[in-house]
N, C-alpha and C positions, 0 to 999 in steps of 0.2 A: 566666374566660371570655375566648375571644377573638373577633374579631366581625369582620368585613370591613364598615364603611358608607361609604352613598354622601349624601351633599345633595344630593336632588332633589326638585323639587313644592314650595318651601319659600315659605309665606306671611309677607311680615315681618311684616303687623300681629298673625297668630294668632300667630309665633314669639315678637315683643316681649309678648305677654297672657298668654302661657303663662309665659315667664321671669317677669314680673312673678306669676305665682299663685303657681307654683314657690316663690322668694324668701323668699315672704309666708306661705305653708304651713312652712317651713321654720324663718324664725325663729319662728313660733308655737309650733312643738315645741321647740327646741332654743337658745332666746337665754336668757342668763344672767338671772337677775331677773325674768323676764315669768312664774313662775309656772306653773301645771298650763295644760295642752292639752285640750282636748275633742275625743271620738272621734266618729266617724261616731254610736255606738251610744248617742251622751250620755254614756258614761264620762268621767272625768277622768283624762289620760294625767301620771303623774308621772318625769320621766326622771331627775332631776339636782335634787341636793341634799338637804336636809337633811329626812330624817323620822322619824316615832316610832312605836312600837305602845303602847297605853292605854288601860290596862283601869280601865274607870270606874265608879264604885255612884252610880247615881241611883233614889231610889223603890226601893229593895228590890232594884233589878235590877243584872246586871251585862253592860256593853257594851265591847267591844274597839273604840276609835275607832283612826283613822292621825292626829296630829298633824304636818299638813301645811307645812312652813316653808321652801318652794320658793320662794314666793315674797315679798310683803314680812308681816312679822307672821305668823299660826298659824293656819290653818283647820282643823278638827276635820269629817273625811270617815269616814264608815262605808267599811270596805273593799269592801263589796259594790259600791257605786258610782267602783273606782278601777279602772284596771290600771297595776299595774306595769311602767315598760320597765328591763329589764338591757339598755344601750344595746353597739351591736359594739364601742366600745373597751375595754369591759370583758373582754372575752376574754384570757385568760393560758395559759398553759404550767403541766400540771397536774404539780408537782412531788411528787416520790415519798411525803413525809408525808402527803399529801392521797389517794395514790390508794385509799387502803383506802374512800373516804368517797364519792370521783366513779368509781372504775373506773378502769382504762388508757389511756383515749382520750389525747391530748396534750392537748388543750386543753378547757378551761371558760369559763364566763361568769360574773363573781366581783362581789359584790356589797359592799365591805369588805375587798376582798381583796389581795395583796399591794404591788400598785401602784395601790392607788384613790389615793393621793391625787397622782398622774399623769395621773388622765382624769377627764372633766366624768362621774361618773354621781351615780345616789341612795348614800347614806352612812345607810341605816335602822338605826334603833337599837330599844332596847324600855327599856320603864318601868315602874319597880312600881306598885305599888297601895299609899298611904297608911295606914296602919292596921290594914292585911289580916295577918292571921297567916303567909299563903303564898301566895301565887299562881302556878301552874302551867299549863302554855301545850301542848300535846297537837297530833301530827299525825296525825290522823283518816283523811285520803286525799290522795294526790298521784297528779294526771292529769299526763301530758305525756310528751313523747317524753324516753329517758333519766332520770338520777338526780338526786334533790336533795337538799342536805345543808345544814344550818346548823350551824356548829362555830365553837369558839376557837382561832385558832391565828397570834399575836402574833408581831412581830421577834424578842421574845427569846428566847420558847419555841421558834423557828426557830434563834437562835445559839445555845442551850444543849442544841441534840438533843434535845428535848422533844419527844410524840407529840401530836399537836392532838386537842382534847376534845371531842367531838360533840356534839349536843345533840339533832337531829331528823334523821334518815334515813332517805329514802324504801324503800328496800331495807332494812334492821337494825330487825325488829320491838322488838330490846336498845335501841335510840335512836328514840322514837316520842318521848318527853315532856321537858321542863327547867323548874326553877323562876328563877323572876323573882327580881332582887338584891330584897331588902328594902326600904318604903322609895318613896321615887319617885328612884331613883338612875339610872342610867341606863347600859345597855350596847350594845356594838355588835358582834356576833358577825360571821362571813364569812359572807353567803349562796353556795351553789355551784350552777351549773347544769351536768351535763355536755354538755347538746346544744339547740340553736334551736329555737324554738318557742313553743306556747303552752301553761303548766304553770297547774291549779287546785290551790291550796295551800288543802286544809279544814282551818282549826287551831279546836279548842275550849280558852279561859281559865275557868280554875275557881280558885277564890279559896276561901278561908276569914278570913272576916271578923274581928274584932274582937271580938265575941258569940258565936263560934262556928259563923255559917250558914254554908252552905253557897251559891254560888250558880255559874251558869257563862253563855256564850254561845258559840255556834258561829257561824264566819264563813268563806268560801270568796272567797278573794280571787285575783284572775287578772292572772298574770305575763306579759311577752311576754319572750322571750330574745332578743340575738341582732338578727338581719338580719329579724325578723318583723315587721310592723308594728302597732304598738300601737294604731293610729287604727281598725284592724280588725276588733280583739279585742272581743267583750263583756266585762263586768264580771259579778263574780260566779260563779255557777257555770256561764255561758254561756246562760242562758234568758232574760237581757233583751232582748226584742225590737229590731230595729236600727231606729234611725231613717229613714225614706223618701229615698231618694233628691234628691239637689237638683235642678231640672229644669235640662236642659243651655239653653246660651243658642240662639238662631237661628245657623245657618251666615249668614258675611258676603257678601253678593252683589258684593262690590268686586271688581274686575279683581284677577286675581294677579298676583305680581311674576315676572319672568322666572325659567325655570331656573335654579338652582344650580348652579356651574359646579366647586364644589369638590372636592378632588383625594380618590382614597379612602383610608380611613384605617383600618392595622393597631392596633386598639386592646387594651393590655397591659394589664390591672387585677390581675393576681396571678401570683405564681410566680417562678422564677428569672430575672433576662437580665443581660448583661453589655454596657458600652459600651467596644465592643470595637477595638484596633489590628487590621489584619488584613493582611499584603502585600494591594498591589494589580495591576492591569493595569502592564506596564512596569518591575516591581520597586518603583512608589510604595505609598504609605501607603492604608489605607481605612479612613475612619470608619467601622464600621457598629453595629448592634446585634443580640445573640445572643439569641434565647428559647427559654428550656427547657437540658434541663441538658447536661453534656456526650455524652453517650452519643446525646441524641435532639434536636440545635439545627438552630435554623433562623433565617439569617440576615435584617436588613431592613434598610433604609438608614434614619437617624435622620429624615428630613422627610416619609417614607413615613409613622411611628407616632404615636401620640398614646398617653402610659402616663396611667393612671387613679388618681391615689393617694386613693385612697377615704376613707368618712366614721368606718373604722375607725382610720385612723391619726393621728385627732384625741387628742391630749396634751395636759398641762401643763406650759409653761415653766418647770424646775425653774432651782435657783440657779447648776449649773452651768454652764447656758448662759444668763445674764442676758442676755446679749451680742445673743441672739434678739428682747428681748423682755422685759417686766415678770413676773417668775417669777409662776406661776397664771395668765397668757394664755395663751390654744389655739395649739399649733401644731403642723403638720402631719407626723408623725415616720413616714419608714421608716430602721428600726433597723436594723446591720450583721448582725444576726442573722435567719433567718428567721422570720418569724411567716407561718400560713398563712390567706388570703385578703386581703394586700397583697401587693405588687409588695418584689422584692428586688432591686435594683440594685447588681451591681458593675462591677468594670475588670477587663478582658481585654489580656495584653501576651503570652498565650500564643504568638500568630501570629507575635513577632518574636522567638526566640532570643538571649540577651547576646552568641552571638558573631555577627550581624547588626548589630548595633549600637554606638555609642560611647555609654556613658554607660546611660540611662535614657529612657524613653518619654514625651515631657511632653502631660500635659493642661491647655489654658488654655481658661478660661470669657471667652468675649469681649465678650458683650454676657446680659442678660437683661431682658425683657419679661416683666409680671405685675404684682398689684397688693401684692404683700409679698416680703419679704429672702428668699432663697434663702441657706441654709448646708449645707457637708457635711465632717462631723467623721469621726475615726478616734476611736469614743467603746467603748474598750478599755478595762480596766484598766492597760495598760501604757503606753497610749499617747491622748493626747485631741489631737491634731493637729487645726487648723482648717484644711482644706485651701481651702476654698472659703468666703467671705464674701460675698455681695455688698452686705449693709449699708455696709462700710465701703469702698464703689470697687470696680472692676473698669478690666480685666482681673486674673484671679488664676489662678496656675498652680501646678501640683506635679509633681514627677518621679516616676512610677512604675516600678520593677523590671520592666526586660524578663523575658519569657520568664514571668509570674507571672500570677497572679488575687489579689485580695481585695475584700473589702466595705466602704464605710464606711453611714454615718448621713447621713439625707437631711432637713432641715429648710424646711418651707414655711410664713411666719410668716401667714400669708389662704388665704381660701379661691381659687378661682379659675383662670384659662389663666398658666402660664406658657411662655414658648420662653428656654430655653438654647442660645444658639450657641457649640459648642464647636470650638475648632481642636485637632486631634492630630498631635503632630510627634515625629521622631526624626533624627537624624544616624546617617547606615548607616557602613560599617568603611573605606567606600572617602572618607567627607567627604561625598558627598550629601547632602543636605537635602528630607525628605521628609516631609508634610504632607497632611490632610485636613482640612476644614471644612465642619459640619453643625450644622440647628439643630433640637432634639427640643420638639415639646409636653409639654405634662405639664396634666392635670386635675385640680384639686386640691381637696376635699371633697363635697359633695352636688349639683353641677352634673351635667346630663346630658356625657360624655361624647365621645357619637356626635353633639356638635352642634357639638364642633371641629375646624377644621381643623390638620391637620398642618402642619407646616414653618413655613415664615415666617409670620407673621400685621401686625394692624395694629395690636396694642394697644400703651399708652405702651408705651419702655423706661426702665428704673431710669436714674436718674441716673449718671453715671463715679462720682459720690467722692459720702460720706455728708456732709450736712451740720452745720458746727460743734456742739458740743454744747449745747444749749438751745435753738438756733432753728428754729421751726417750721419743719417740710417743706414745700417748694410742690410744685406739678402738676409730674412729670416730661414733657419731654419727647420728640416720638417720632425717634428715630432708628432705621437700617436697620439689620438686623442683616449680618454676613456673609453674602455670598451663598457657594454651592458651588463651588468650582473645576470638576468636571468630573466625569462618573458612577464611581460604584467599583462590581467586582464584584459581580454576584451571588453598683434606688435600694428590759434587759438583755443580745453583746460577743468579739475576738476578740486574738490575740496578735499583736505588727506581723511583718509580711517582712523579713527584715534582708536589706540593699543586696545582690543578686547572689545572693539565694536564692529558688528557685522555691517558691511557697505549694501548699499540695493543692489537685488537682480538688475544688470542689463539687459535691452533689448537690441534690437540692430535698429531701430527708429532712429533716423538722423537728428543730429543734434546742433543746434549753435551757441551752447551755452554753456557745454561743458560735457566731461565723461563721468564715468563712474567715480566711485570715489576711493582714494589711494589707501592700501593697505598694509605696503611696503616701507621700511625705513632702513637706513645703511647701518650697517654693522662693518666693515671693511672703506572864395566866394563870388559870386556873379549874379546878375537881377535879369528877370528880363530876357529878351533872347539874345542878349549881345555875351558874347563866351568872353570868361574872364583872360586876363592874361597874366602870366608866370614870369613875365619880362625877361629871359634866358633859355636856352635851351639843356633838354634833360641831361646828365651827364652818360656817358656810355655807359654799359652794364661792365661790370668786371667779367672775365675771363673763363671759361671753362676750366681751370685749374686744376691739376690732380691735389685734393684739399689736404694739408701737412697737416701730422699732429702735432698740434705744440706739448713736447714736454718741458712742465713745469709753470706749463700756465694753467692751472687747475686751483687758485687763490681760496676759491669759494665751494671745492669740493668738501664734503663731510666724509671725517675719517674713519676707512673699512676696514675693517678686519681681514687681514692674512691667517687663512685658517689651513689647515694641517692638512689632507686631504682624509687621514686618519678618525680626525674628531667627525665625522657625518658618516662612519662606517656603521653597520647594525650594528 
């Protein structure tokens, strides 16, 4: 979506009441540890962490509970009163062993799936039954837009050319039913969605006891996929009455505050752009930035935009980038690869020919504003270049390959506004010196948006240099960013650019193999229908954590140049 807004009419006290509900709705769904959400409908929303299905004999009967361990200790919920959220960062690229199971579309919403332990979602397992000679778990009916599938299909059986082992498929009347490990051991299959929305999954458990009996229960529990909201959804088979409205409060009779006087703003939330070198007026340099692919771009100036890195591209600090952050804290990832309904950012040196120039094209990060580290890696197999830190100091710069394109990895350790003031410089064939400086917004997790402004802003900026290791951060504070010299015309991997060679045009065709290619470098198992078992239960997810930056743990960064702000002047 791209949107043209304006700030106007804007009340501070409604706007600061609203951000505050906003906030407070927010980590109610979504804070690590706090446990199930409550829907509109009285449902109990479960997003993230740790749950079970358990099939229990009390009195002669048999009952499918959810052993609920989201938040602290085990609550025991009947499904009827829960819905599930498959949260947006669960979305992956449906790779070809799977497509028999989801269909062709590129992408699903995975539940267990190849990069759960990557993103804050639920990690649902299933458990036997004690004593039970068999128990056996049936899919009865699946409502919902697209296919659902639950299968096994592990790293290894991935490295070893193994086919994944179905168990329940919405389409494959051959995979309606699986029986339960033995036992009360415990397994964790991949749940699959192929498309958003809201899926009723009717599963009946039938058991055969100890004695012989027979007994069973049917339960219809309700999924939300995806960008759908779960606070929306009924539980159940969708026939629980919604709770009544809450009554709105009194409009406030206070004087409003003056017009907004704010500038408007091209807002970017998905798809291809590039932060682009471009000739300018005069033969100078133009910072600008490109949206949309090559065939159909359209140029903006960086203080015009505000890009939106959405609540999909909430992660896990893995080990390899400690340096972000305490590995298991959230942080905000767009990958060098596309994924589609986030923003893909790369560099543009198209506009300037190697024989225009001496050397390479430099990008320096000069200043940033925002409430966490900004990083952007070249996170390739071939190459893991830190190009940009600013945990550890700023200004940071890297030379980019004239005449190219590529992609890196964009990491935002908070949620929140950030502004990067970037200067772009190059030395042309004759010794000029030529230069642009811009500073782009960026939205970063479940904030409105359309409610920043572009360009400069007032919040703190980062400190110049991280502080020693072990002593606590104080308030940064605020300094000006660069201003513009003067108008210019009208963000799973990829292989690097090697020095003086042009990377391929990208398109925005979704990818699972890789990005463009990098131009930049620093200057600064189970058979059968019986579901296997894991013999233990999944560990909790860590924590919502506001993600630290570690200074000094950057071992494996490549040393940048500290440049002058002087030397990138025309």
């Amino acid at each position: 979506m791209r949107v043209l807004t304006h700030g106007r009419h804007a009340l501070a006290a409604t706007a600061a009441t609203l951000a505050a509900a906003l906030l407070a709705a927010a980590a109610t769904l979504v804070a690590a540890g706090s446990g199930a959400a409550h829907a509109g409908s009285g449902a109990v929303v479960l997003a993230q962490g740790d749950i079970d299905f358990v099939p229990q004999l009390a009195d002669g009967r048999l009952d499918l509970r959810i052993a609920d361990r989201t938040g602290n200790g085990t609550v025991m919920r009947e499904p009827s009163d829960v819905v599930l959220h498959v949260v947006p960062e669960a979305k992956e690229s449906v790779i070809s062993p799977v497509t028999p199971l989801l269909g062709d579309g590129p992408y699903g919403w995975f539940l267990n799936g190849r990069h759960a332990k990557d993103v804050f979602a639920l990690t649902p397992g299933w458990t036997g039954l004690a004593g039970a000679r068999s128990v056996e778990v049936a899919l009865d009916r699946a409502q919902g837009e697209g296919r659902f599938a639950l299968y096994t299909f592990t790293e290894e059986m991935e490295w070893s050319d193994q086919e994944p082992v179905p168990h329940l498929d919405s389409d494959d009347p051959a995979h309606r039913s699986f029986v339960l490990p033995r036992g009360t051991e415990r397994s964790a299959p991949t749940w699959g969605f192929a498309a958003e929305g809201v899926h009723r999954l009717t599963l009946t458990v039938s058991a055969t006891t100890a004695d012989g009996s027979k007994v069973s229960d049917t339960e219809t529990l309700a999924v939300a996929v995806g960008s759908t909201d779960p606070t929306q959804v009924r539980p159940g088979d969708g026939s629980t009455p919604t709770a009544p409205p809450t009554p709105t409060a009194t409009p406030s009779t206070s004087a409003p505050t003056p017009t907004s006087t704010a500038p408007a703003a091209y807002l970017i939330d998905d798809g291809h752009i590039d932060l682009a070198a471009r000739p300018g007026e005069g033969g100078k340099l133009a910072f600008q930035i490109k949206d949309g692919t090559p065939r159909n771009p359209r140029w903006h100036e960086p203080d015009d935009v505000v890009i939106h890195v959405g609540p999909a591209a909430k992660r896990r600090i893995n080990e390899a980038y400690a340096f972000l952050g305490t590995p298991g804290d959230p942080v905000w990832w767009l990958p060098s690869s596309h994924i589609a309904g986030l923003v893909w950012p790369g560099w543009s040196t198209e506009g300037f020919p190697a024989s225009r120039v001496r050397g390479g094209i430099t990008y320096r990060l000069d200043s940033l504003q925002g409430p966490g580290t900004l990083a952007v890696v070249n996170d390739n197999s071939m190459d893991s270049t830190v190009l940009v830190n600013s945990g550890d100091g700023l200004p940071d710069a890297f030379e980019h390959t004239a005449g190219s394109h590529s992609h890196s990895a964009w990491a935002f350790t908070e949620e929140g506004v950030y502004r990067t003031a970037f200067t772009v410089a190059a030395t042309l064939t004759d010794g000029t010196k030529v230069s642009d400086t811009a500073t782009i917004a960026w939205a970063v997790g479940t904030l409105d948006p359309t409610t920043v402004r572009p360009g400069e802003g007032t919040e703190p900026t980062a400190p110049a240099t991280a502080p020693p290791s072990g002593t606590p951060a104080t308030a940064p504070t605020t300094t000006p960013t660069a201003s513009r010299p003067g108008p210019a015309p009208a963000l799973p991997p990829s292989a690097p650019t090697p020095a003086g060679t042009d990377s391929p045009m990208d398109t925005e065709t979704p990818r699972t193999g890789g990005g463009s290619g990098n131009g930049g470098r620093a200057t600064g198992g189970s058979t059968g229908g019986r579901l296997a078992s894991t013999g233990a239960p999944a560990l909790l997810p860590a924590g919502l954590a506001i993600a630290a930056v570690c200074a000094g743990a950057v071992a494996f960064l490549v040393a940048r140049r500290r440049e002058d702000p002087s030397d990138l002047a025309p």
